[in-house]
C-alpha positions in Angstrom: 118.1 87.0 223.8 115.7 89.9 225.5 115.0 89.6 228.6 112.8 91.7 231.3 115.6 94.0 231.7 116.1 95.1 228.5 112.8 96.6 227.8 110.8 99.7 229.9 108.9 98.1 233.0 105.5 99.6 232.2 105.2 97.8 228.8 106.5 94.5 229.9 103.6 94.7 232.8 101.1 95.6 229.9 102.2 92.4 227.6 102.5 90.5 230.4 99.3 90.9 232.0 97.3 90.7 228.7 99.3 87.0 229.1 97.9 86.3 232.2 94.8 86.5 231.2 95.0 84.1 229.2 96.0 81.2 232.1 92.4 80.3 233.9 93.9 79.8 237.0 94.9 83.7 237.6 91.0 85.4 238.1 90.0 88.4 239.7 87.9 88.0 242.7 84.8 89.2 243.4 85.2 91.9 246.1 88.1 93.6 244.3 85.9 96.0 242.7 85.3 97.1 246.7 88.4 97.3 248.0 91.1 99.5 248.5 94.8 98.3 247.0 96.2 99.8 250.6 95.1 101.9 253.7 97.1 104.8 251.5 94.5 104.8 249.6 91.6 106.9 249.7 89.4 104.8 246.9 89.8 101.7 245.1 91.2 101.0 242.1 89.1 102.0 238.7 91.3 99.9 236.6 89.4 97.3 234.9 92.4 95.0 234.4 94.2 96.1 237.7 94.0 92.2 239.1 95.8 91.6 236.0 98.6 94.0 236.1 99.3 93.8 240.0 100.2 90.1 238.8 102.5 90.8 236.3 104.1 93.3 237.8 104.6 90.7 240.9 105.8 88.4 238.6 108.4 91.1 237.3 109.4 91.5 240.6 110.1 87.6 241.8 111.8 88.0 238.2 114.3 90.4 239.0 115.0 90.0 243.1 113.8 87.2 243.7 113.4 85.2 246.0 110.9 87.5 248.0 108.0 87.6 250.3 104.7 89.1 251.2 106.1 91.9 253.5 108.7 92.7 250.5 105.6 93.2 248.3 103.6 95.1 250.9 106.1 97.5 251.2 107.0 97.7 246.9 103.2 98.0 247.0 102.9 101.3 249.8 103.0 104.3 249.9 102.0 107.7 251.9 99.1 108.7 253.3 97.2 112.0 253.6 96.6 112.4 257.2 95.4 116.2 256.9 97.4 118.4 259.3 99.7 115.6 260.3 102.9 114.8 258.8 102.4 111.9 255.6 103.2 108.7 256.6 104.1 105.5 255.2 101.9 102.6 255.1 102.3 99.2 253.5 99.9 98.2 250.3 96.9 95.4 250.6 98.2 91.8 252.0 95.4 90.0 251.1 95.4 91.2 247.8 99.3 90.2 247.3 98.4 86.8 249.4 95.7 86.0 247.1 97.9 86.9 243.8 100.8 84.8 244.8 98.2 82.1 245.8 97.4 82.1 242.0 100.7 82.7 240.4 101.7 79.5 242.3 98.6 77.5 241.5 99.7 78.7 237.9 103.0 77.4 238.5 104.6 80.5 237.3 105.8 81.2 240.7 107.5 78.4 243.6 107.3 78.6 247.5 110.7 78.2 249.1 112.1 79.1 252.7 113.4 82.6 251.4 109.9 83.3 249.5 108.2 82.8 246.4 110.6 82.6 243.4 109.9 82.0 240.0 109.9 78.9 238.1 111.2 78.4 234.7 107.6 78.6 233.1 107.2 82.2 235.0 110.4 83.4 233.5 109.5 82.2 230.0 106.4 83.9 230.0 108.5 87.0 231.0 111.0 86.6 228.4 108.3 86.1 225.8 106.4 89.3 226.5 109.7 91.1 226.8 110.5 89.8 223.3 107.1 91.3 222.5 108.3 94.6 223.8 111.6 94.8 221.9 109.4 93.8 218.5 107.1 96.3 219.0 104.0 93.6 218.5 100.8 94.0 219.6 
């Protein structure tokens, strides 16, 4: 049986997020179109679907080291700044972005709330497992 670590990360977050769509409870807000994904960066994202593939890549990630939590995430999610003559430094990506996302996944039930973190649940990982079968077939 395939599974998420059989197949390249990048086209199990694009089958995966074209999934998530799908669910009614996982919706872009609003403001996101406004806001920067972290103080790293310098605009926001111009990714239509970004909402979309922050989630599945999320989910990927409860997938595989699980159970985790919303500083883990932050930090996955970081990255350096460009503070001009001043040495780069690393900052943490958006929490209310990841907040809101595993808000959703949960709502979803894709994703459970323990006392280590969020982990997923048995419908996230079959979603997973189907879009990594996806991959490995080479379907659309």
């Amino acid at each position: 049986m395939t599974n998420i670590y059989d197949v390249e990360a990048g086209d199990l977050v694009s089958k995966a997020s074209e999934d998530l769509k799908n669910i009614s409870e996982i919706q872009a807000p609003e403001w996101i179109v406004y806001v920067k994904t972290g103080a790293h960066k310098d605009r926001p994202s111009e990714d239509d679907d970004f909402w979309f593939k922050r989630s599945a890549s999320m989910l990927r990630m409860i997938y595989r080291d699980g159970p985790v939590g919303v500083a883990k995430l932050r930090t996955k999610y970081g990255g350096k700044k460009n503070r001009g003559m001043k040495p780069n430094k690393f900052y943490k990506g958006s929490g209310s972005i990841t907040r809101k996302i595993l808000q959703q996944l949960e709502t979803a039930g894709l994703v459970s709330k323990d006392k280590k973190g969020r982990s997923i649940t048995p419908k996230g990982k079959s979603l997973m497992d189907k879009a990594a079968v996806r991959v490995e077939n080479g379907e659309k």
